[in-house]
C-alpha positions in Angstrom: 0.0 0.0 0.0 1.3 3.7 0.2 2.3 6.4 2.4 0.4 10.0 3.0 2.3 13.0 2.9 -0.2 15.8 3.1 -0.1 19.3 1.4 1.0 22.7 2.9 -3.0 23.7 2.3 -4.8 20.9 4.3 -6.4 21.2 7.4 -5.7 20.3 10.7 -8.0 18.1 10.6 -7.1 16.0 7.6 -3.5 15.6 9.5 -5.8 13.7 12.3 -6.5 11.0 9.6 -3.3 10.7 7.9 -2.7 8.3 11.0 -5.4 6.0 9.1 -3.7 5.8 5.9 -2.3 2.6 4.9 1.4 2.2 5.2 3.9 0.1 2.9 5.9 -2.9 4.8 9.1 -1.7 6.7 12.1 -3.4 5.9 15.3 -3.3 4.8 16.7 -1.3 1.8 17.2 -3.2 -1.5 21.3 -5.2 -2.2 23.9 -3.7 -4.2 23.8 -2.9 -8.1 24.9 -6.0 -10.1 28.8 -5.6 -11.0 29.7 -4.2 -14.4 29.1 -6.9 -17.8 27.2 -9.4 -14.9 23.7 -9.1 -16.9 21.9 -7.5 -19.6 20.0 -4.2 -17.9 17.6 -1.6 -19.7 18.4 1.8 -20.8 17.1 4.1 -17.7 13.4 5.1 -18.2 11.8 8.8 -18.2 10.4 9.7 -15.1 6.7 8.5 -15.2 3.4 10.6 -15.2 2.8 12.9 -12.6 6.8 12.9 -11.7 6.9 16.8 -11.6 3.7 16.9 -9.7 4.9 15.3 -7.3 8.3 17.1 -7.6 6.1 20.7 -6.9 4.4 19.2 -3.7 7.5 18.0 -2.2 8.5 21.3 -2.7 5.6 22.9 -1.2 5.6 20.6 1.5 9.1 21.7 2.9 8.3 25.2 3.9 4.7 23.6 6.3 7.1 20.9 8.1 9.6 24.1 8.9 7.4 25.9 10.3 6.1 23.0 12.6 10.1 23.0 13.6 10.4 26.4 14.2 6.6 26.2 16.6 7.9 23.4 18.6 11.3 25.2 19.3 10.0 28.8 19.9 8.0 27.2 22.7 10.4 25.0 25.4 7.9 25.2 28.3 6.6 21.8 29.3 3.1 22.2 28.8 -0.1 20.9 26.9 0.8 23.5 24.0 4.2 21.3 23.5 2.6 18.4 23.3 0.5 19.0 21.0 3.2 20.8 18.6 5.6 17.7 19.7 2.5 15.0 17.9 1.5 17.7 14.8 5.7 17.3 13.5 6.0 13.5 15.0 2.8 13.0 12.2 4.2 15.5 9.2 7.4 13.3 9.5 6.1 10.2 9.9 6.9 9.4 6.0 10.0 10.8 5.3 11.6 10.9 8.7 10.4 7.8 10.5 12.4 7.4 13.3 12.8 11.1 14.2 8.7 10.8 14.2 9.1 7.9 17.0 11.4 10.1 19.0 9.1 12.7 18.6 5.6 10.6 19.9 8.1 9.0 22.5 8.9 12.4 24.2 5.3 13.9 23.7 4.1 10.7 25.4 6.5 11.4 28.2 5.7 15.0 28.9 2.0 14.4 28.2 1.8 11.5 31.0 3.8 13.5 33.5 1.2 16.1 33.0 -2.0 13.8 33.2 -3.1 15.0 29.7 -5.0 12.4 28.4 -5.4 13.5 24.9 -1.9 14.1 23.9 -1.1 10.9 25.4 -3.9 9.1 23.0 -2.4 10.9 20.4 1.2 10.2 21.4 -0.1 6.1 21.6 -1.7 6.1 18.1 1.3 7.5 16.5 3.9 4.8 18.5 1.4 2.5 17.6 1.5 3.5 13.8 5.2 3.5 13.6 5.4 -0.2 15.5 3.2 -1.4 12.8 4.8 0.0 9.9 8.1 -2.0 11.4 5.8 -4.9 11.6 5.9 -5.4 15.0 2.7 -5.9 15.9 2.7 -7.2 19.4 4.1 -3.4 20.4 1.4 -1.8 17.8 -1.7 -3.3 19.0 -0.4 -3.0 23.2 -0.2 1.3 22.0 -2.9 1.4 19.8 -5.3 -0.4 22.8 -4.1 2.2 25.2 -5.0 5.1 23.0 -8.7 3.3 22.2 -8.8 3.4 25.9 -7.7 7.2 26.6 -10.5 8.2 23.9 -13.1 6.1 25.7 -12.7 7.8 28.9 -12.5 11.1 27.0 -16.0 10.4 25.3 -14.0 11.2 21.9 -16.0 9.1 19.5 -14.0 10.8 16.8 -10.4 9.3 17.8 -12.0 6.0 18.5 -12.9 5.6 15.1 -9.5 6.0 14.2 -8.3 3.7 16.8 -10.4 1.0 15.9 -9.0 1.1 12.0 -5.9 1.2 13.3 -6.0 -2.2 15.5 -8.4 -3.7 12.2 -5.3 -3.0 10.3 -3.0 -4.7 12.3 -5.2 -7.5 12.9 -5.2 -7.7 9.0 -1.4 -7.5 8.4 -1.3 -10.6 10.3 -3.8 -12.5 8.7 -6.4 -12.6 11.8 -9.0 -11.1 9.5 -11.6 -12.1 11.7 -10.4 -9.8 14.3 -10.0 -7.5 11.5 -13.2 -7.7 10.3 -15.3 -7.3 13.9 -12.9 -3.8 14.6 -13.6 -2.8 11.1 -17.9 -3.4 11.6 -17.4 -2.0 14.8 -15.6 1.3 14.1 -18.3 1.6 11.1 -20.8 1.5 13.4 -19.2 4.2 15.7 -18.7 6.2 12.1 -22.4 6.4 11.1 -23.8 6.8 14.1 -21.7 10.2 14.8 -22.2 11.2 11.3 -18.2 10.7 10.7 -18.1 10.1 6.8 -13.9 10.2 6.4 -14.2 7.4 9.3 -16.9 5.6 7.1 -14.8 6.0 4.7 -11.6 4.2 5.8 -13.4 1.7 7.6 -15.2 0.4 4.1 -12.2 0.3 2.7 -10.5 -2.1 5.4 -13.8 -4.3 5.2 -13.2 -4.6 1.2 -9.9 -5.0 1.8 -10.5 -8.1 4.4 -13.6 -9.5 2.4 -11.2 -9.9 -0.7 -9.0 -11.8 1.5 -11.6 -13.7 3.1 -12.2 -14.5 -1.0 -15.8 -12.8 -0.7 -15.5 -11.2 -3.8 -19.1 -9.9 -3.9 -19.2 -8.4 -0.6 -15.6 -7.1 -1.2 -16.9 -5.0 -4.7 -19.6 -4.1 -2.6 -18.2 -2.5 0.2 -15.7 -0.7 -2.0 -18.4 0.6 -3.9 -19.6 2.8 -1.3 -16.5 3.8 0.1 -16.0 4.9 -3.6 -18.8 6.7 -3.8 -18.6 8.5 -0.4 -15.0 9.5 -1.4 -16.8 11.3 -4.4 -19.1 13.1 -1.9 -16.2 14.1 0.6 -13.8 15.2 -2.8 -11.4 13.4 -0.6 -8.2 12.3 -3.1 -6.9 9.8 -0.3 -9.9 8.4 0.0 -10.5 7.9 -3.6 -7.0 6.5 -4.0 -7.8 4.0 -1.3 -11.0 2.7 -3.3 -9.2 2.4 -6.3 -5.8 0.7 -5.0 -8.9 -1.6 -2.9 -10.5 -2.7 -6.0 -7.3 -2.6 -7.9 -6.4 -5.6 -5.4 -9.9 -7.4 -5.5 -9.2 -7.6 -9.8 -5.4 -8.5 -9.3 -6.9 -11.2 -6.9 -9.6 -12.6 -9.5 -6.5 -12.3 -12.1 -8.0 -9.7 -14.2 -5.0 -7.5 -14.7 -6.3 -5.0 -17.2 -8.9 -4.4 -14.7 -6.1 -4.3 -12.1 -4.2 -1.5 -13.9 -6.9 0.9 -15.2 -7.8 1.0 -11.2 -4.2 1.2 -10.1 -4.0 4.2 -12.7 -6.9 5.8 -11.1 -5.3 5.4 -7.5 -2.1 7.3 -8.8 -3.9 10.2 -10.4 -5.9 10.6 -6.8 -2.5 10.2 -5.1 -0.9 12.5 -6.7 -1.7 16.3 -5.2 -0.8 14.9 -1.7 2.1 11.8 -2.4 5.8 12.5 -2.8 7.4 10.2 -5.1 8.2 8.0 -2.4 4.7 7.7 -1.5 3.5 6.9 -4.5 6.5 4.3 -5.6 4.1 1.2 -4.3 1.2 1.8 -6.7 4.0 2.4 -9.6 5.4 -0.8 -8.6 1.9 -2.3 -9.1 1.5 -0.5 -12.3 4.8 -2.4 -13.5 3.6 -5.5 -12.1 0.5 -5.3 -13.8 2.0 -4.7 -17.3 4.4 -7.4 -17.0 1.3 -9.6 -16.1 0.1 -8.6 -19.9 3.1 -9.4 -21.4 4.5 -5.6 -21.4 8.2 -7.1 -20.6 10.2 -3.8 -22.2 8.2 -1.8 -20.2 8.4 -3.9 -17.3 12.3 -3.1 -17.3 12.5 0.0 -18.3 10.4 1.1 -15.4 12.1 -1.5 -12.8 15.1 -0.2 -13.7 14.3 3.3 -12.7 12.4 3.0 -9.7 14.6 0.4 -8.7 16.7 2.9 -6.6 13.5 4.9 -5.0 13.3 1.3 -3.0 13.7 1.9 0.8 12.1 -1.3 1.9 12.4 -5.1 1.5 8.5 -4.9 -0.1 9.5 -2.5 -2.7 13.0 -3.6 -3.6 12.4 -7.2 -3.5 9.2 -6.4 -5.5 10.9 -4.7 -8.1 13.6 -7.5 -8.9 11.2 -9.9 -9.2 9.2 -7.9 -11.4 12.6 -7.5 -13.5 13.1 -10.9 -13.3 10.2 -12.2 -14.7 10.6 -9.7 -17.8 13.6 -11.0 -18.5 12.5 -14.3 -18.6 9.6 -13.2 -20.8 12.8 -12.2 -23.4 14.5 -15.4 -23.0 17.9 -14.1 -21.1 17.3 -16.7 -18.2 20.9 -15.1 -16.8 19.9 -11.6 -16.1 16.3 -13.5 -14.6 18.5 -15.4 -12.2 20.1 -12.5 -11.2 16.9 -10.3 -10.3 15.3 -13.3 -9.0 18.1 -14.3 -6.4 18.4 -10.4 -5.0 13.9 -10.5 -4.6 14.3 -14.2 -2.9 17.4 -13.0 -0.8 15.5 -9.6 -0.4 12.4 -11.2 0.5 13.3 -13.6 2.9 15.4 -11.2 5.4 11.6 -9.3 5.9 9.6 -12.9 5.6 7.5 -12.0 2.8 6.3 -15.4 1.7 4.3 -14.5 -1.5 7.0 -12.8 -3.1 9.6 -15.8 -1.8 7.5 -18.4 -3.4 7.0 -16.2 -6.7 10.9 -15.6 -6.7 11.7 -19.4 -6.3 9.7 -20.3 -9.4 11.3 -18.2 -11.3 14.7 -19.1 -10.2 13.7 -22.8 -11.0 12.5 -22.2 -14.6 15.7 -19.7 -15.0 17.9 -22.4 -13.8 16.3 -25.1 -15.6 16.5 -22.9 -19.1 20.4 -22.6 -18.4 20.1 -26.4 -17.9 21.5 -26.0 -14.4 19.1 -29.3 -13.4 20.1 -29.5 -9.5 19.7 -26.0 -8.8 16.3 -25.9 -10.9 15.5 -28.8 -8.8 16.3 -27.4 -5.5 14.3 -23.9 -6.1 11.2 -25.9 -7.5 11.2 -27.8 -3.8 11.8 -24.3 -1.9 8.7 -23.1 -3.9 6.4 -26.1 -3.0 7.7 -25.6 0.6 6.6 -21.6 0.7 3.1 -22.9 -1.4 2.1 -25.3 1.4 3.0 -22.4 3.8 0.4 -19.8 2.1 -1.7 -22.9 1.3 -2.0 -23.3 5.1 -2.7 -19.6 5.5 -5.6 -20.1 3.1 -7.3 -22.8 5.6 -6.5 -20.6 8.5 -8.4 -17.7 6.4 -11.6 -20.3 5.6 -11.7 -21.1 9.5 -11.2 -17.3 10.5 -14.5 -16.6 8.1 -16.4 -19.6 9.6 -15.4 -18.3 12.9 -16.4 -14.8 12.6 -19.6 -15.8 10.8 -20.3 -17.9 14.4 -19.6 -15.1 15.9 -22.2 -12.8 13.7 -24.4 -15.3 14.4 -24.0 -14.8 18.0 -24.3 -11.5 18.7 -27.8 -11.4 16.3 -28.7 -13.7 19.0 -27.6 -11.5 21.4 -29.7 -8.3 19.9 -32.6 -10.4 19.8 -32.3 -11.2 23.5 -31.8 -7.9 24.6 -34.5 -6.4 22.6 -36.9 -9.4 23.9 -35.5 -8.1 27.9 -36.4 -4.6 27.3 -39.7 -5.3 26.4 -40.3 -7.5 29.6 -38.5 -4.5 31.2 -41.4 -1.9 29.9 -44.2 -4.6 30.2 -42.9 -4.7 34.3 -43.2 -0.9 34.3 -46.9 -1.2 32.6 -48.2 -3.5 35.0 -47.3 -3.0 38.8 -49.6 -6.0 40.3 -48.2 -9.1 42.0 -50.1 -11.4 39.4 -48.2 -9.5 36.3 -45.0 -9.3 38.3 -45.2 -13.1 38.7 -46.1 -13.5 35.1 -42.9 -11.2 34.6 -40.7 -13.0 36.6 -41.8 -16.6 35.2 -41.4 -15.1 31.3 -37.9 -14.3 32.4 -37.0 -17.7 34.2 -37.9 -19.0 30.9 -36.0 -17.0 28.7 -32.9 -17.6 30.9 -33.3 -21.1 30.2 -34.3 -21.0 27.1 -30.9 -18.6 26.7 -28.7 -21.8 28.7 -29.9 -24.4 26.5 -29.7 -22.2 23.5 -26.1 -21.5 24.4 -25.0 -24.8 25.3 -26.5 -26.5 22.3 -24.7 -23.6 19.8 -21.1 -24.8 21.9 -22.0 -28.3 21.1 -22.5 -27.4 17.5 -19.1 -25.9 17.2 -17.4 -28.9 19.0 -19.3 -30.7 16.4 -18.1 -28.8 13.5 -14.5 -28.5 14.8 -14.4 -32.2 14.3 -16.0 -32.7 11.5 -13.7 -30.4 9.5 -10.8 -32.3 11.6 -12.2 -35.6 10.4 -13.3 -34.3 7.2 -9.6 -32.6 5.9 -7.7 -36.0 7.9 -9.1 -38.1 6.1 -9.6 -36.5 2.3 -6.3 -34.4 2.7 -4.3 -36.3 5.0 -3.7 -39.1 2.4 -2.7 -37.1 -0.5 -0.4 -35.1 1.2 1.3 -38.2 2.5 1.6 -39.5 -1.1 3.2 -35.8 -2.4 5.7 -36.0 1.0 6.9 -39.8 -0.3 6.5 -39.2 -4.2 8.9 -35.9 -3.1 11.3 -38.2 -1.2 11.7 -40.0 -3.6 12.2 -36.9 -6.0 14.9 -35.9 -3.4 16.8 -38.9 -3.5 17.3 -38.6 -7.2 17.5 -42.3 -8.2 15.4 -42.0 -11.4 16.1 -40.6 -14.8 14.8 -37.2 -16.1 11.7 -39.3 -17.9 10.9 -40.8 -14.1 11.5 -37.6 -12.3 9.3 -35.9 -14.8 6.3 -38.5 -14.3 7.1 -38.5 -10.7 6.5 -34.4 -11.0 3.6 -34.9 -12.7 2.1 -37.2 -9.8 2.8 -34.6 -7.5 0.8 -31.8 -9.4 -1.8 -34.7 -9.5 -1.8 -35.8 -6.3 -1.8 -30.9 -5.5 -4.6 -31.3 -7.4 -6.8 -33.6 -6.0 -5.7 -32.4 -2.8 -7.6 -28.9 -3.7 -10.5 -30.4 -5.1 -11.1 -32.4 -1.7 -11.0 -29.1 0.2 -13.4 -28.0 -2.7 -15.8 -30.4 -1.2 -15.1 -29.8 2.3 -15.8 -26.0 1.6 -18.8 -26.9 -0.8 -20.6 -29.3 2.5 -20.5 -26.5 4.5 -22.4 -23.9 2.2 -25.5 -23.0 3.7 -26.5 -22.0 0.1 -25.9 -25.5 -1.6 -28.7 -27.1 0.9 -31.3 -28.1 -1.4 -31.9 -31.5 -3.6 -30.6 -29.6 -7.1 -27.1 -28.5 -5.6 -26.5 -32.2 -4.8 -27.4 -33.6 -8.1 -25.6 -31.1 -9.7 -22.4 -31.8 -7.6 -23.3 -35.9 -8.6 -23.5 -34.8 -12.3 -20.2 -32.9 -12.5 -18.0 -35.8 -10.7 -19.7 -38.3 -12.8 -18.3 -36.5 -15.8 -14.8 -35.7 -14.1 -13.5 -39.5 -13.0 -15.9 -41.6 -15.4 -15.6 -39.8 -18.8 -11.5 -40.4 -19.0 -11.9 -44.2 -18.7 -14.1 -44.3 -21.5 -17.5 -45.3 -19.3 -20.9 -43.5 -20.5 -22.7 -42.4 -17.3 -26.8 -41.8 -17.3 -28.3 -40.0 -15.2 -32.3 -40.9 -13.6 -33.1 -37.9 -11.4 -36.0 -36.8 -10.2 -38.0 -33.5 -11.6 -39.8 -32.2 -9.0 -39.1 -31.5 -5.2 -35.5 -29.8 -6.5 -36.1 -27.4 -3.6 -36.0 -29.9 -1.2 -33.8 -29.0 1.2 -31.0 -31.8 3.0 -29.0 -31.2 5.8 -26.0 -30.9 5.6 -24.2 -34.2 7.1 -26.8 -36.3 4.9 -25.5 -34.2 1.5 -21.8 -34.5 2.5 -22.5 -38.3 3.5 -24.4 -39.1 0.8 -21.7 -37.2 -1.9 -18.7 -39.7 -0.3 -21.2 -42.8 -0.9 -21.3 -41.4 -4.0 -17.6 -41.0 -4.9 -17.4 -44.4 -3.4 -19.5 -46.1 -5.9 -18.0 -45.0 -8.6 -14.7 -45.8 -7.8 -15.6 -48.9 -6.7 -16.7 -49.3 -10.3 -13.4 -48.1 -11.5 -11.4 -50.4 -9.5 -13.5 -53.5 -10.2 -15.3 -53.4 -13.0 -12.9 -53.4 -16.1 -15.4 -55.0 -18.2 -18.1 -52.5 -18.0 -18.9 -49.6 -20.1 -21.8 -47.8 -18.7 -22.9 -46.9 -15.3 -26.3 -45.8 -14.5 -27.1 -43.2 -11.1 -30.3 -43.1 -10.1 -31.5 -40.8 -7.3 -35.4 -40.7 -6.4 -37.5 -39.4 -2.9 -39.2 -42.6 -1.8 -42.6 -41.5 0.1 -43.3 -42.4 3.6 -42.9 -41.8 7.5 -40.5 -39.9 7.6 -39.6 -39.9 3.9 -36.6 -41.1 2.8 -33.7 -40.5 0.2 -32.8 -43.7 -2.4 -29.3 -43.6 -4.6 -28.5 -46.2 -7.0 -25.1 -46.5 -8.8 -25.4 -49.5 -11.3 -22.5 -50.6 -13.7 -23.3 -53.0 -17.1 -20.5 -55.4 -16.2 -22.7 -58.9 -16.8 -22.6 -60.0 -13.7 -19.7 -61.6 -13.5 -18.0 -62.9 -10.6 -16.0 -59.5 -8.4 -12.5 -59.3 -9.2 -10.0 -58.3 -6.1 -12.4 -59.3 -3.4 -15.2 -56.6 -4.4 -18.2 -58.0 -1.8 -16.0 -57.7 1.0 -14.0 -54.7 -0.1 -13.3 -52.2 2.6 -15.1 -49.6 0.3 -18.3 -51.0 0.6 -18.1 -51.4 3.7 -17.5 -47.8 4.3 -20.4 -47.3 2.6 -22.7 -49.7 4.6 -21.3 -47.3 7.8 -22.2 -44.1 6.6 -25.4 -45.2 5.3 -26.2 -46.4 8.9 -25.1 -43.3 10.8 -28.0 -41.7 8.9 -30.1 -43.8 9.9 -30.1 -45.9 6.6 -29.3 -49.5 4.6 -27.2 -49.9 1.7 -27.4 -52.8 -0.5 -24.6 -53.9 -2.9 -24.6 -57.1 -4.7 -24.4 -58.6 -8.7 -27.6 -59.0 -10.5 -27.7 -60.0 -14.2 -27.0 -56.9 -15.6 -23.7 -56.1 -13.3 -22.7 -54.9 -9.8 -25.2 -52.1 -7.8 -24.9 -50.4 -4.7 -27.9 -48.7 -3.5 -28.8 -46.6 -0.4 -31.8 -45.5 1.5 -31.6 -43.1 4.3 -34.2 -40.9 5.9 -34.4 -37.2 4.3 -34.4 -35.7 8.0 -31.0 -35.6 9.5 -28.9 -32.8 11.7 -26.8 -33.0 15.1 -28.1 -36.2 16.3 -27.2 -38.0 12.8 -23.5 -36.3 13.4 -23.2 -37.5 16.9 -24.2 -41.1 15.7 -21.4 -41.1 13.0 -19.1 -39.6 14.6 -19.7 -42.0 17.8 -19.4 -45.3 15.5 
């Protein structure tokens, strides 16, 4: 993201909210230029557009940050007046002078505690806890930051609060705990709207589209962004437009629609522009060159790496920038110069732990290394990438269990709402009616809904246990195989026995083995959607892995569903369940039935008390005698134990056709049905 540097003309109230402006990573500065003849570099590129406007507000900038020196000097006394000039210079330097600006909130915090001034010391907090985060130390961001939340509470300053509640939301975020993230972000726009504080609105939206694209919520991130766009218009705010823009700029980059990703990025920099010096505004170039190497652009690519390269202060931008570089020069087929760029972003990357751009830079190096026919090194850089892909793969679960999480949590304080609402009507019924017979009534209504309120609670904590185990179960047992057979299939890799043709199958195992590995969490993520709960979702989900596993062995597949009752709705332990019968089936048809050439799925709501569910999976394999044991094979007997957790049969058997399984099991199903399986 970017730095603010405001202009000479803004208010004193804009340099309040530059403290909510989103900060690039700290880090180090970028390694020394390559040696003379190493590789290939681009002629120097003209400054880009909007250079001299930024040039002219440097410029203009100088004279306001001298006079906030020559304020604080003229006045030595150690009073409120100091502290207050000691924060307005600690926030104009913040960007360009970053560790005179923590001196400078250090001694304002000093002075302003010694004089019991609880303002300047919130102020003096927020700004530590600014410059603590933009080091990436996060522990020390969020202690300062929590302090200052607390001075404005006891000040009754709703206005600061707002800020301090974006601030913790964005450290929350940096760390990947967006559902912390998320609740400071609803919560401070909440505060926002009901004190009519639009710039706070403002800010906030942004973080929530920023967490939603994270979270993968596409549609709610667009949305969000779309009003913080829109109240940016209102407010002619430029920072605030620049933050929607870079915002949906990194929803499109995200989605992989880099046009998209540039036209918005391009937007950003012409916002940025009145109130960025060019060091501010180096991140959203860097996109900008990231973006056009993504199209293909690779001469542009270098031309602007090459000049921007030494504008880098930070591990982000200067390990950014190489492997930017790098990539264009693989793009032109000089796999030396690539190396080169893409060891400085790895080495770069990896002093600051920036994963993504480690795992990027890796790849590259490995088809570099690989194009100079440098096998072993190719080799060893391919396995450093898989090993920073599970990493952020990893993070991705963690992200998927912080969403269901804070959903839960949603879900709990609706509940909550409700219950108070429900209290403070009992409350102004009790003030209505002042008899004993009403205030018995009263008191009974509200020993009821404290029970109902225990049970309700307890029940929801069971659910969760529940659901914590079944997504245990559920990724053990899907995932937990696969990745065993990538960690042997890569052992084996590692001990480089084979030849090139056996490593290169043995590679393409492993993508194999990545791949099935994601479409199991696919399912895993697809039986918890509330929105996939009716009778259609599940025969389309039967339908498409039909076509996915059958088709490539050659085996026609019919389908005999019903056409009403679609809308039926299934819980969802019987879809899940029933969808891993499913998969079952057929590959117990894969594995067993070499002689057949069509299978037949039936799937039909059989009438009754309760009603119940029937599937049928029939192949047309003659009815000849199993091959490998198939009666007694452990699969079917899987299927026999899920069938009777939901309180079903299965049947499987030869008939004169070929081999069926089929399974009945009652439509109604929840908790209980989980226990049962679970339990067995």
């Amino acid at each position: 993201m970017t730095r603010l540097l405001p202009c000479c003309t803004t208010a004193l109230c804009f340099w309040a909210w530059l403290l909510l402006s989103v900060a690039p990573e700290a880090g180090a500065t970028g390694a020394a230029p390559p040696a003379s003849g190493a590789v290939a570099q681009p002629a120097p590129a003209r400054p880009g557009p909007g250079q001299e406007t930024t040039d002219n507000t440097s410029r203009q900038l100088q004279p306001t940050l001298n006079n906030l020196q020559r304020r604080l000097s003229g006045h030595t006394q150690p009073d409120t007046v100091r502290v207050n000039r000691l924060n307005a210079l600690a926030l104009a330097l913040r960007t360009n002078a970053p560790g005179r600006s923590a001196q400078l909130f250090r001694e304002a915090l000093a002075l302003a505690t010694r004089l019991h001034y609880p303002l300047g010391r919130g102020n003096a907090r927020f700004g530590l806890g600014y410059c603590y985060r933009d080091k990436s130390q996060y522990d020390s961001a969020l202690f300062f930051t929590q302090k200052a939340y607390h001075d404005y509470t006891q000040l009754h300053d709703d206005y600061n609060r707002v800020r301090a509640e974006y601030g913790m939301a964005r450290i929350y975020f940096e760390q990947g705990l967006y559902g912390q993230a998320m609740a400071r972000s609803l919560s401070g726009l909440r505060l926002a709207r009901s004190r009519h504080n639009q710039r706070g609105e403002l800010f906030t939206l942004t973080q929530l589209g920023l967490t939603s694209t994270a979270l993968g919520e596409y549609d709610q991130a667009r949305h969000y962004l779309s009003q913080a766009g829109q109240l940016a218009q209102q407010l002619h705010d430029p920072i605030g437009s620049g933050h929607a823009y870079s915002a949906l700029a990194e929803l499109s980059q995200q989605q992989q629609r880099w046009a998209q990703a540039q036209r918005y990025y391009e937007q950003a920099l012409v916002s940025y522009q009145p109130v960025y010096n060019a060091q501010g505004l180096l991140p959203t170039r860097i996109h900008l060159l990231a973006m056009a190497e993504r199209q293909g652009h690779a001469q542009q690519a270098l031309a602007g790496g090459r000049a921007l390269l030494p504008q880098a202060t930070t591990a982000s931008e200067t390990s950014r920038l190489h492997l930017i570089l790098a990539r264009a020069w693989l793009r032109l087929g000089k796999p030396d110069s690539a190396a080169y760029h893409g060891t400085l972003s790895l080495r770069t990357s990896q002093t600051r732990k920036l994963r993504e751009i480690s795992s990027a830079a890796a790849q590259v190096l490995a088809q570099a290394t690989a194009q100079q026919k440098q096998f072993a090194e190719a080799y060893r850089y391919q396995q450093l990438a898989s090993a920073y892909t599970d990493s952020l793969t990893g993070n991705a679960t963690r992200r998927l269990a912080a969403a269901l999480q804070f959903r839960a949590g949603q879900e709990r304080e609706q509940s909550q709402r409700r219950e108070l609402a429900q209290q403070q009507q009992l409350a102004h019924l009790r003030q209505q009616h002042q008899t004993i017979i009403w205030g018995g009534i009263t008191l009974l209504i509200t020993l009821v809904s404290g029970l109902g309120i225990w049970q309700y609670r307890r029940q929801q904590a069971t659910r969760e246990k529940e659901l914590r185990a079944r997504l245990a179960a559920d990724l053990h047992n899907d995932v937990g195989t696969l990745l065993h057979q990538i960690s042997e299939q890569s052992s084996l890799l590692q001990e480089g026995l084979a030849d090139g043709e056996a490593q290169r199958r043995q590679l393409d195992q492993i993508s194999e083995s990545s791949r099935s590995a994601i479409r199991q969490l696919n399912d895993v993520v697809w039986s918890l959607d509330t929105k996939k709960d009716q009778l259609a979702d599940l025969l389309d989900r039967l339908r498409d892995y039909a076509q996915e596993v059958l088709a490539p062995a050659g085996l026609a597949v019919s389908f005999a569903f019903p056409a009403s009752q679609l809308t039926q709705p299934l819980a969802s332990l019987l879809r899940r369940n029933l969808y891993l019968i499913y998969k079952e089936s057929l590959r117990n048809v894969l594995h067993h039935a070499a002689e057949a050439t069509a299978v037949t799925v039936s799937v039909q709501i059989v009438p009754g008390t309760p009603p119940q569910l029937a599937l049928e999976v029939r192949d047309n394999s003659g009815g000849q005698a199993p091959q490998n044991g198939r009666r007694t094979d452990h699969g079917l007997r899987t299927i026999a134990a899920r069938a009777e957790a939901l309180g079903g049969l299965s049947y499987s058997g030869s008939t004169a056709e070929g081999f069926r399984v089929y399974v009945v099991v009652p439509l109604a199903g929840g908790w209980n049905v989980a226990r049962r399986y679970y339990n067995a």
